[in-house]
C-alpha positions in Angstrom: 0.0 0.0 0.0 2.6 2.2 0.6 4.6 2.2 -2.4 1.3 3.2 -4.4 1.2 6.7 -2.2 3.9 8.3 -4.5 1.3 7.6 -7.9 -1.4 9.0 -6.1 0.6 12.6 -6.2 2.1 12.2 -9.9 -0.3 13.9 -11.7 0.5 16.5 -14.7 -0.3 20.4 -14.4 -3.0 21.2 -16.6 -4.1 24.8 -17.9 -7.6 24.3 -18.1 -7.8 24.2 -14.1 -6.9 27.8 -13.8 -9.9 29.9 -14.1 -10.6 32.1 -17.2 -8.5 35.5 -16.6 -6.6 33.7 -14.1 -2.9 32.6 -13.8 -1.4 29.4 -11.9 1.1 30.6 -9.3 3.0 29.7 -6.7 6.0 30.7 -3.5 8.7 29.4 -3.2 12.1 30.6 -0.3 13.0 32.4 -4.0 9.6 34.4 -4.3 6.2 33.8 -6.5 6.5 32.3 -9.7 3.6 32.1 -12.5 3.0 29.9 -15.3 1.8 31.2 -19.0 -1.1 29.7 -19.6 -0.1 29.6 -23.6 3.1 28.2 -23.7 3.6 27.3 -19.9 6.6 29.0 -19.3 7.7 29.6 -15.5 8.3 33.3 -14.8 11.0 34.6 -13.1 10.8 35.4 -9.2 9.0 38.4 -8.0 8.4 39.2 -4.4 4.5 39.5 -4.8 2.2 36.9 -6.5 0.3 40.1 -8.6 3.4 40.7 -9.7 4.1 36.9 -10.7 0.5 36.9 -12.1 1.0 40.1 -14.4 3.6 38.7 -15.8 2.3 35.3 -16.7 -1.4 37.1 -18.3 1.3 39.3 -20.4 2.9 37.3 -21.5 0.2 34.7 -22.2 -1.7 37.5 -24.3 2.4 38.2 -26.4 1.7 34.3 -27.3 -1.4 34.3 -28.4 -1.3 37.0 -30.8 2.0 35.5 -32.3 5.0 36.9 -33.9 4.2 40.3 -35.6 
């Protein structure tokens, strides 16, 4: 029984559970980090998680409008 806990916790990071408008983030000791929804890049460290956020909805929208 034991053995199976660790599967039980291996699951993939999916986009579609954030909310619409939304970003996934997340602290760490280094600071909040945000994933882009579009290409799911990590951002770099900010010390607030708006700050994490903005940056992830930025530069989600730079992806989805493509190269210009």
């Amino acid at each position: 029984m034991a053995a199976e806990i660790r599967y039980a916790f291996a699951v993939d990071w999916d986009p579609e559970w954030v909310k619409p408008g939304g970003a996934h983030s997340w602290h760490e000791d280094a600071g909040w980090f945000a994933r882009c929804g579009a290409c799911l890049q990590d951002s770099p460290a900010f010390a607030g998680q708006g700050e994490a956020i903005e940056w992830a909805l930025s530069h989600e929208n730079l992806e989805r409008m493509g190269p210009s």
